[in-house]
Each structure stands twice: as C-alpha cells, then as structure tokens.
C-alpha positions as CSV (number, residue, x, y, z in Angstrom):
1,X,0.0,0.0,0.0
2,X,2.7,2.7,0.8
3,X,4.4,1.3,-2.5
4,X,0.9,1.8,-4.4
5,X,0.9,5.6,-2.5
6,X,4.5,6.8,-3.0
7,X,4.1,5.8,-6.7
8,X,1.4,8.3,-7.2
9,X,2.6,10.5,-5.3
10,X,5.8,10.6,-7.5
11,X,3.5,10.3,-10.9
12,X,1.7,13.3,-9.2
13,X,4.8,15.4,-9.0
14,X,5.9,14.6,-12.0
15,X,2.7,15.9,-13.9
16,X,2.5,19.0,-11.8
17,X,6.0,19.4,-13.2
18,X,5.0,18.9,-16.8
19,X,2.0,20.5,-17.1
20,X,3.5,24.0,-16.6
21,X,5.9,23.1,-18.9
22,X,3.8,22.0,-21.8
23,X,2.0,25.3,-21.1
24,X,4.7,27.0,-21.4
25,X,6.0,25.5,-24.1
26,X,2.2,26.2,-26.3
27,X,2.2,29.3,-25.1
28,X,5.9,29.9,-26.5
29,X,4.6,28.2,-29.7
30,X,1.2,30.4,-29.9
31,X,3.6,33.7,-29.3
32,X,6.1,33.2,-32.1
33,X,3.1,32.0,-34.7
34,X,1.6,36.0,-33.8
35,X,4.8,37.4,-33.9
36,X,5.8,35.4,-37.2
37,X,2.4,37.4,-38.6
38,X,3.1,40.2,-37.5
39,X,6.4,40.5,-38.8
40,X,5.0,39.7,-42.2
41,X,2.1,42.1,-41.8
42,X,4.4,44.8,-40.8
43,X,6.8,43.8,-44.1
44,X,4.1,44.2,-45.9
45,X,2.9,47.2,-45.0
46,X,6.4,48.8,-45.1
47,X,6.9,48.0,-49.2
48,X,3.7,49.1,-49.4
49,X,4.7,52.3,-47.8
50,X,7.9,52.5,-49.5
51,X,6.1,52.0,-52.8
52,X,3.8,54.7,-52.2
53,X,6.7,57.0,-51.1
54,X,8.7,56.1,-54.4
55,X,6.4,56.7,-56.5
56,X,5.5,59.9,-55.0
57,X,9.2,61.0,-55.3
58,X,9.4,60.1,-58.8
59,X,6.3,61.7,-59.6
60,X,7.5,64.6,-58.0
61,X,10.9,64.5,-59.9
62,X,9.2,63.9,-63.5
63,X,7.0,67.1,-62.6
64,X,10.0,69.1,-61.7
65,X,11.8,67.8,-64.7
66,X,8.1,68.9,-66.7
67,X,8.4,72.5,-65.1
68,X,12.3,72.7,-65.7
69,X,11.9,71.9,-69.5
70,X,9.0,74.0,-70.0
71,X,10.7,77.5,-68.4
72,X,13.2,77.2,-70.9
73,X,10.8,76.3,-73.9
74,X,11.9,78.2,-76.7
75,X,9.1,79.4,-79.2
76,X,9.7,80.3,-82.9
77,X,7.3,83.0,-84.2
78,X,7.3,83.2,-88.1
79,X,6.5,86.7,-89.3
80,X,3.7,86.9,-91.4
81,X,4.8,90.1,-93.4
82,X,6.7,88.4,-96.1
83,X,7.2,90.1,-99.4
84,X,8.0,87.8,-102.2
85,X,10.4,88.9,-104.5
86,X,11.7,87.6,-107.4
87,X,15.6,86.9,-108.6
88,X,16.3,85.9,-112.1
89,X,13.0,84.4,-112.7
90,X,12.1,82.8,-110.4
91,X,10.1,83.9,-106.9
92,X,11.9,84.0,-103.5
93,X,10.6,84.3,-100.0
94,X,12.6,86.5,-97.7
95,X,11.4,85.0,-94.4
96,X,12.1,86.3,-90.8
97,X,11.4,83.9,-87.5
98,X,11.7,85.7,-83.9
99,X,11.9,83.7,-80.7
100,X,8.8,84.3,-78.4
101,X,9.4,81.7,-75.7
102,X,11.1,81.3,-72.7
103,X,14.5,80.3,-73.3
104,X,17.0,80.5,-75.4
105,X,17.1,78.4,-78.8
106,X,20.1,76.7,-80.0
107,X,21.6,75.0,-82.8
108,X,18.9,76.0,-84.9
109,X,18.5,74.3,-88.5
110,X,15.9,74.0,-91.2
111,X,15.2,70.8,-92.1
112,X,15.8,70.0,-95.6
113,X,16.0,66.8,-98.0
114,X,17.9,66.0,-101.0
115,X,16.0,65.7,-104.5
116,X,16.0,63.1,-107.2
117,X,16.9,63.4,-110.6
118,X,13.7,65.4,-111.1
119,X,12.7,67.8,-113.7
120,X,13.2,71.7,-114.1
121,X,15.5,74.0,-112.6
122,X,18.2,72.9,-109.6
123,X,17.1,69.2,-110.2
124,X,19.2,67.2,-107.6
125,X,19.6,70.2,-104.9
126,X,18.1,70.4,-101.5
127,X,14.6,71.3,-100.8
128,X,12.5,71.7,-98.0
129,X,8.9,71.2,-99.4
130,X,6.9,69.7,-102.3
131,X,3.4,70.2,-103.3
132,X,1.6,69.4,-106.5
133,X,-1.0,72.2,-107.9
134,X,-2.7,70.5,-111.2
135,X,-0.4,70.7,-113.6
136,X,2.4,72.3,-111.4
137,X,4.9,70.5,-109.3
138,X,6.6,73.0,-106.8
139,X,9.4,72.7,-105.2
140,X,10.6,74.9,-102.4
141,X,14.6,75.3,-102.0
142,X,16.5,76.2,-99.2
143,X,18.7,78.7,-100.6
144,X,19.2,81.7,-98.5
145,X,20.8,80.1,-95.3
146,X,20.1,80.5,-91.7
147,X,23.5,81.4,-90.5
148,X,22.3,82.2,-87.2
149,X,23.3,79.3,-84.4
150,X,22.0,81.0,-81.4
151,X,18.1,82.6,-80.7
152,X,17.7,84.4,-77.1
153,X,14.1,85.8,-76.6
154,X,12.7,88.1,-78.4
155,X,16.0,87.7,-81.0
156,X,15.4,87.7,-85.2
157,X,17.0,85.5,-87.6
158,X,16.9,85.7,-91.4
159,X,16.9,82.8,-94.7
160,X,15.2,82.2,-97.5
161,X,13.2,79.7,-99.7
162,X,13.2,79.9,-103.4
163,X,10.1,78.3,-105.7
164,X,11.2,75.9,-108.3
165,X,7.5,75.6,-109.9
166,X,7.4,73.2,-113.1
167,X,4.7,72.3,-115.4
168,X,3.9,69.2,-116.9
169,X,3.3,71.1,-120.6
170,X,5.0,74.4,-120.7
171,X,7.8,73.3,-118.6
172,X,9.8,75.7,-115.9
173,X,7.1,78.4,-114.5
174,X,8.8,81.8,-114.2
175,X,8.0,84.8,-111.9
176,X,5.6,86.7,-114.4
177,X,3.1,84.1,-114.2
178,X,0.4,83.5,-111.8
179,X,1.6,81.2,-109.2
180,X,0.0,80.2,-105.7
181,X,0.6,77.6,-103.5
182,X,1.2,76.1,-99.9
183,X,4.2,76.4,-98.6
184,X,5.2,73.6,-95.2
185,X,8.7,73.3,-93.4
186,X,10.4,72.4,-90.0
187,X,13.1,73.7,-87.9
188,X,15.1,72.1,-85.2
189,X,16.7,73.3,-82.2
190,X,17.5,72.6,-78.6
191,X,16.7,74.2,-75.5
192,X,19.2,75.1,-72.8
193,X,19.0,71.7,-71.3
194,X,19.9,69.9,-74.5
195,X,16.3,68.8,-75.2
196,X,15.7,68.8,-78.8
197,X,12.4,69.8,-80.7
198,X,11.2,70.3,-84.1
199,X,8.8,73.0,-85.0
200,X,6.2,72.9,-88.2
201,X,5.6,76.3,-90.0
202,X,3.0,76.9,-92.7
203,X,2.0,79.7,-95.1
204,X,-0.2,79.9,-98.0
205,X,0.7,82.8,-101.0
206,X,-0.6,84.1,-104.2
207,X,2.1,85.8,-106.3
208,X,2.5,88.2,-107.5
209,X,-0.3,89.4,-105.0
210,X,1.1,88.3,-101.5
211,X,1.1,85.7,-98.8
212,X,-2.4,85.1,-96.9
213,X,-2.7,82.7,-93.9
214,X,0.8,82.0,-91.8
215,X,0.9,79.2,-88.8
216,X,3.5,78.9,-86.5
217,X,3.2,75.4,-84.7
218,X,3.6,74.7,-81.4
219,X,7.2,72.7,-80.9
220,X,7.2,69.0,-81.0
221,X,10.0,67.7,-78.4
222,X,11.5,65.1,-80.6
223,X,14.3,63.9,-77.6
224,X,14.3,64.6,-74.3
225,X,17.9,64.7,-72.4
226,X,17.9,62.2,-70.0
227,X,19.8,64.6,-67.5
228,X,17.0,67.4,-67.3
C-alpha cells in the first residue's frame, strides 16, 4: 500500500511538473506564430509604404523635370509680313522667324531633304517642301541660309526659300506668271538643357499678289535629355 501511494505521489509530482511546462512550451509556440504574422504584416505594410513614397518622389521628380523643360521652352514665331520677291525668274521668300518663348534656342537648322533626278530648274539640290498644284509640281529650296546658331528671346534670324515651280506642258514656271501655293517646313533646335524639338511652319501665298494665312506650330519635343 505505501508502494501503491509513493508511486502516485511521484506520478503526481511529475505531472504538476509537466504541465507548466507544456503550457509554457504552447504558449511559447502560440507567441512566435503571432509574432511570425506580424512581422510579415508589418513587411508588408512597409513595401507598401515604400512603394507609395517612391512613387510619390518620382512623380515629383518627373513634374520638376516637366516645369524645368517647359521654363526654358523656346518658341519660334514666323512673321507673317513676307514680301516675295523675285531673282532671275524665279520667286523668292525673304522670311524672318523671332523667338517668343522662354529660353534660349540653339543649334537652330531648317530641315531640308535631297531631291531626285527630277525635272526643271536645280534638279538634284536640297529642298525643303513639295506640293503638287494640277499641272504644277513646286518645289521649295533652301537657298538663303540661316547662319544664325543662337536665338535668345525676343532675337530675329533671317533665310530664304526659293520656288522651283514646273509644269507638266509648258515646262519651268517663271515669276511673271500666276503662281500660288502652300508652302510647309520644319526647324530644329535645342533648349538650354539639351532637349531637342522640331517646330512645323506653314504659309499659303498668291504671287505676284502676296502671302495670306501664316501658322506657326507649337514645338514638338523630338528627344528629351535624360539629364533634365
């Protein structure tokens, strides 16, 4: 009998040893699960955070970069007082472009291509413009340079186009004929920053009576410097 009693005794002491243990031991277990979760919860939360902030920065970056580019926009204005001439027989246009935007313009070029073979007078040269009329094919040369590099505000520049105007039956059109047309071209330049845009003019003309409607574009970046 005092066997039977020390034995549970013994058993008795051992379980009142265990038990706090395994209840420590769940209660361990059950604390690192939450704290596993909320480790990941608060991971989470933190990209999602960092995202947010990231893409507010480079939000804010591209708008500054936006603002940047457009206080130094330049702005080419063409004048639309342009008095065609003629020069041995054929009709010129003396034109004038003044910069009306914010910054400065530079490297400044108008953009020309080089003809075919072709027909008529200066077959083969460079020309900035083509346009068929009925009968007429005209083409419009770059002849009278733009030799200015540089365009601060409110700053003129000078060049010239000269009509090539042929016709399928009587051949080259000289200046004492009745000649209209359409006349479209494009200029390049880059801003301060290096960005560089291209810029579409227009004008319409009736010669020998004068030019009528004149369009100056708004500028068309082309490439944007990554540095801006």
């Amino acid at each position: 009998m005092l066997e039977n009693t020390a034995l549970i005794n013994g058993i008795s002491l051992i379980i009142s040893v265990l038990i706090p243990i395994l209840v420590m031991v769940c209660t361990l277990r059950s604390e690192n699960k939450r704290f596993e979760r909320q480790m990941k919860e608060a991971e989470k939360e933190f990209k999602k955070t960092l995202q947010t902030e990231m893409e507010h920065y480079s939000g804010n970056m591209q708008l500054q970069k936006e603002n940047s580019r457009v206080s130094q926009l330049p702005f080419l204005f063409l004048d639309p007082n342009i008095k065609l001439g003629e020069r041995m027989g054929s009709i010129i246009f003396p034109l004038k472009i003044c910069n009306k935007g914010n910054g400065t313009a530079l490297d400044i070029r108008v953009i020309s291509r080089q003809d075919g073979a072709g027909k008529g007078i200066g077959a083969g040269l460079a020309f900035v413009y083509k346009e068929k009329m009925g009968e007429n094919i005209n083409i419009y040369r770059y002849t009278g340079y733009l030799f200015t590099n540089v365009l601060p505000v409110n700053s003129e520049a000078e060049f010239e186009l000269l009509l090539d105007s042929y016709n399928e039956r009587q051949g080259n059109l000289r200046a004492d004929q009745n000649i209209l047309g359409t006349v479209c071209f494009s200029i390049k330049y880059n801003d301060t920053y290096y960005n560089e845009y291209e810029q579409q003019f227009m004008f319409q003309y009736s010669y020998p009576y004068g030019v009528g409607r004149c369009e100056s574009y708004l500028p068309h970046l082309v490439k944007q410097h990554t540095d801006v």
